[in-house]
N, C-alpha and C positions, 0 to 999 in steps of 0.2 A: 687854460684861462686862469689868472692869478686873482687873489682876492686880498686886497689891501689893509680889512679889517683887520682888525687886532681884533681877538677871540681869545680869552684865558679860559681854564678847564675849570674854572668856578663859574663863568660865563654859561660853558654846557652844562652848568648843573651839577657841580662834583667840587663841594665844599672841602677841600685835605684840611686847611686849617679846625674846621668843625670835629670831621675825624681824627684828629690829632686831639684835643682837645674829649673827646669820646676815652680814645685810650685813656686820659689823665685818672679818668673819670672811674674808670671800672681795674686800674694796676693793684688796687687794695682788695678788694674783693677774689680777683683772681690770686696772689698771695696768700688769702687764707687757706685756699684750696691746695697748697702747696704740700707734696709728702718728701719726705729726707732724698728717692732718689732722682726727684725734680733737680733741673742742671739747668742756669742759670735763669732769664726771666721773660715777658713779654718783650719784643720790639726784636726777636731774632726771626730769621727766615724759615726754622726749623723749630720744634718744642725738643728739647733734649730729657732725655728718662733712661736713668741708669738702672744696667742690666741687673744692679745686685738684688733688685726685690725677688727675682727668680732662681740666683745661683745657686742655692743649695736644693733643688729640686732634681729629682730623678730624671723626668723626661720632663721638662716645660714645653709647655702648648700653646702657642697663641694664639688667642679667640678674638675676632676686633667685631664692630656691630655700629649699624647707622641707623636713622631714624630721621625723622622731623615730628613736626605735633598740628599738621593739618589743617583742616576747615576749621581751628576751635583758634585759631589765631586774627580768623574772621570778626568773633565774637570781641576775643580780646579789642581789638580795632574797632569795632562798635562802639564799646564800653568805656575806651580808652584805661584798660584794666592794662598791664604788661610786667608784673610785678611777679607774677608765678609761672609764665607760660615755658621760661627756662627751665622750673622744676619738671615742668610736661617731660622736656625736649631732651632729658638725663636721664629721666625714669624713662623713657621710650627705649633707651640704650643698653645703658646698667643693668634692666631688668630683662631683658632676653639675654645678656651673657651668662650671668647667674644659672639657669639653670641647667649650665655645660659642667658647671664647679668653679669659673674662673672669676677669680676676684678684678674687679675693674682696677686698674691702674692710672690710666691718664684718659681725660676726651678734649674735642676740640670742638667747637662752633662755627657755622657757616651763618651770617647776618647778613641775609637779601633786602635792602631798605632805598623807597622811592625817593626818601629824603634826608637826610642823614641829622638825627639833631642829637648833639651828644645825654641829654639829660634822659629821652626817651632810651637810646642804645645801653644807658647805663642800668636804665631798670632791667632791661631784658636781658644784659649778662649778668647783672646782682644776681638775678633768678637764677639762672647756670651756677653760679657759682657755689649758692646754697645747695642747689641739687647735688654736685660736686663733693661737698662736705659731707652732705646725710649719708652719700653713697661709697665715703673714704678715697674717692678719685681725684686726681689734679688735674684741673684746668690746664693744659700747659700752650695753649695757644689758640689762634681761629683766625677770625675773617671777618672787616665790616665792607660791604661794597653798596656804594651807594648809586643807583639804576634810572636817572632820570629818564625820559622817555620809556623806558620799558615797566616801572611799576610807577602807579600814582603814587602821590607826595606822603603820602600815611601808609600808604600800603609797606609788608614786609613778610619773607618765608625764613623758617629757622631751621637748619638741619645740624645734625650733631653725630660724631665719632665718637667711638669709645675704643680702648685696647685692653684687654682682661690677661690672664693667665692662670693656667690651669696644672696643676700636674700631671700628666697622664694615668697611673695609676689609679690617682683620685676622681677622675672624672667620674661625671654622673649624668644618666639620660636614660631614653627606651630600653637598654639592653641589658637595664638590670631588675626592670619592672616583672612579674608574676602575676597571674591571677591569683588570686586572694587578699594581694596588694590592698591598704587602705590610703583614702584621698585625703587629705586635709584641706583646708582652704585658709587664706587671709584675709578678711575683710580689706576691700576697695572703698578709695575715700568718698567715690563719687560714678561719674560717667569715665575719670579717668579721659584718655584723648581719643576715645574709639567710638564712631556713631554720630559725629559731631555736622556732618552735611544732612541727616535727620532731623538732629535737634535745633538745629537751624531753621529747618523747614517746619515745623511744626509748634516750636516753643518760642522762636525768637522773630521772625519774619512778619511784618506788618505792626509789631509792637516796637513802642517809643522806646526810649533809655529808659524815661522817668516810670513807668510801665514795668519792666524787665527790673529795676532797684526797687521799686515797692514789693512792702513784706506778701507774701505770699502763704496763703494758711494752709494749703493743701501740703508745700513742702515745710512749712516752719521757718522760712529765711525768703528771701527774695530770690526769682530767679538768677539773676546774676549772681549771686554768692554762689548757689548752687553749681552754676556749668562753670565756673568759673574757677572752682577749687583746684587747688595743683594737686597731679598724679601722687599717688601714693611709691615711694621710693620703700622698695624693700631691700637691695642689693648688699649695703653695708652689714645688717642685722642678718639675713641669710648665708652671706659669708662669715661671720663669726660662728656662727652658730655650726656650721661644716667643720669650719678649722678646730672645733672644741668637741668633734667626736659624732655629729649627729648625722643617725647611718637613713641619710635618704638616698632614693632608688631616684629618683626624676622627679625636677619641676616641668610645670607650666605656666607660663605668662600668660597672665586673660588679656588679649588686647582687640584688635580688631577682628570681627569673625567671631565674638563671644567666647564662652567654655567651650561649645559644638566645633567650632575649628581651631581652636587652641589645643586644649584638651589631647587631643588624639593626637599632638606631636610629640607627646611624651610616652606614647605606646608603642611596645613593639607590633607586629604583627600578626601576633595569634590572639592578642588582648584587647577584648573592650573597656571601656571607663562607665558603671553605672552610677550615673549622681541623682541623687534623693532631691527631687524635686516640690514631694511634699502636694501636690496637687492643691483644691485648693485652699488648704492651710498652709500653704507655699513651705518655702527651705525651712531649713533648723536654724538658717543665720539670716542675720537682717538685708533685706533689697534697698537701697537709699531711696529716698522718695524722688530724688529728681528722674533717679530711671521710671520705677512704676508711674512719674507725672507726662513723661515723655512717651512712654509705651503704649498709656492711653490715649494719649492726643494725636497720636501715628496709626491707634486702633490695629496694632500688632497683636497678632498671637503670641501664645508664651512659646511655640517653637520656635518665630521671629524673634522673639525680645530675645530668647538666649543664644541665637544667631547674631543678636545685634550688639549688645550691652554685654558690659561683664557679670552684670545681677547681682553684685557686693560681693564677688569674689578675684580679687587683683592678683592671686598668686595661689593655685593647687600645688601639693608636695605628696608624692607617691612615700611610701616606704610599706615594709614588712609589718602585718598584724601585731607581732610581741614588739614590735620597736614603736610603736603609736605611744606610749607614756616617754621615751626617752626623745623622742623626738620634740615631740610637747613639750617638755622641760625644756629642751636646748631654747627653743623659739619662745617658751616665756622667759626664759633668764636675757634672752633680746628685747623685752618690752612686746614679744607679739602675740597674737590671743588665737592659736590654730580651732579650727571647728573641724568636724569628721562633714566631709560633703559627698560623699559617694565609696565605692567600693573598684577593685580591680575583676574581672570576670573572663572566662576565654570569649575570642570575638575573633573579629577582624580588625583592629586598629580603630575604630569608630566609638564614638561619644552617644549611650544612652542616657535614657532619664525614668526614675519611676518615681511616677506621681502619686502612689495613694501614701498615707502618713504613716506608715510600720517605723 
């Protein structure tokens, strides 16, 4: 049976000239992100990156790592916020190669969008692209597809590539941790992207926009400022600070699953992680108040919350007792402010906590 209509693919919903127009939109931004062995630019079918970043290494290793940034893309889309959720979608990446040893190299973007409108696409890879720069990685390519029938017209999912490289020799993880080992921590900006189908449900769910932007006294800002802050990118200041000498045994990425399942991927197997939990004069470092506003309104225990949240620590770094000052210095001469959050102790691989204040 023939159908005589004339039907064009903007007809189904699939504006190219919009998406053309999107690229115009974000070729500068991705440009910044460019490092010397980025090879040529947007608009080829492949991202090209030349091997010399690795050439003079012993064994080169390459680490690659994906991500998205979740239910909190929901929020953004609420809010019509879309200006940091790129920085989510990098730090999601960037920051789990990191603690193999391998510096991020280049990533790429995946943009699932019901409706394609270039002004909105341009916020969301600006975002990417900043992420990109704090992290020293090139943008070197992605993807916009615009999904009529299958995602509503506002609707959108962001997933993101990363490619790292590591020397072998230098690598770093579980198998160099000890008991006696000491924890450091970084402060996290926020909720970070972990927890966010919770905080939906309890902080943001039944409340208006106008609601969620008014100032809020319990956290000192408005809810939305608060969920809404971009992940804390530590990738670029971590690898400098390696490359300049700083003898860590193994990071952890606090992300979903809290410290309690985080944590214990940077142990080996005969080692527990105990973190000073401080009971109730809670940690030594600060919790952000959007977690503890969240943790209350969900009526979580503090074993839950630090199953849930990261509790204002976006990044633990293992090292040796005598190396705790030279490591410090490495990470303050990066701008980072480490705190001692726990200790290493023999165990099983597993994440405790002691709660009274010693």
């Amino acid at each position: 049976m023939s159908n005589d209509k004339h039907v064009t693919y903007e007809d189904a919903g699939v504006d190219t000239a919009e998406g053309a127009r999107a690229v115009d939109a974000i070729k500068a931004a991705v440009k910044e992100t460019n490092r010397p062995e980025v090879i040529g630019g947007l608009g080829g079918f492949g991202g090209c990156f030349s091997a010399a970043a690795f050439k003079d290494m012993e064994d080169p290793v390459m680490v690659s790592g994906t991500d998205g940034v979740g239910t909190k893309l929901a929020i953004a889309q609420l809010l019509d916020r879309h200006d940091t959720v790129g920085e989510d979608l990098v730090a999601m990446c960037v920051d789990d190669v990191v603690p193999i040893g391998a510096e991020p190299l280049f990533f790429l973007d995946y943009v699932a969008i019901g409706k394609l409108r270039a002004e909105h696409v341009a916020q969301i890879v600006k975002g990417i692209a900043n992420g990109c720069k704090k992290s020293g990685c090139a943008l070197v390519g992605g993807e916009m597809a615009e999904h009529p029938g299958v995602m509503n017209p506002d609707d959108y999912d962001l997933a993101g590539f990363v490619v790292g490289v590591v020397d072998r020799p230098k690598m770093i993880g579980p198998e160099k941790v000890k008991a006696g080992d000491v924890i450091l921590g970084l402060a996290s900006s926020g909720i970070h992207s972990n927890g966010y189908s919770l905080v939906r449900k309890v902080a943001i769910e039944g409340r208006s926009v106008e609601e969620l932007e008014a100032y809020n006294e319990e956290l000192g800002e408005s809810v939305a400022d608060a969920v809404m802050r971009p992940t804390t990118i530590y990738a670029g200041q971590l690898i400098r600070a390696l490359h300049a000498g700083a003898p860590i045994h193994a990071m952890a990425h606090i992300t979903g699953g809290g410290i309690t399942e985080n944590l214990n991927r940077a142990l080996p197997a005969d080692v527990d992680a105990l973190v000073y939990r401080g009971g109730e004069a809670g940690p030594a470092w600060s919790i952000p108040p959007i977690i503890t506003y969240a943790s209350r309104l969900a009526g979580l225990t503090l074993t839950e919350a630090y199953k849930t949240f990261n509790m204002g620590v976006g990044m633990s770094i293992i090292c040796a007792p005598e190396d705790v000052d030279a490591v410090t210095a490495a990470l303050k001469a990066e701008g980072l402010a480490p705190f001692v959050m726990g200790e290493c102790i023999p165990g099983t691989g597993c994440v405790q906590y002691r709660d009274d204040a010693e």
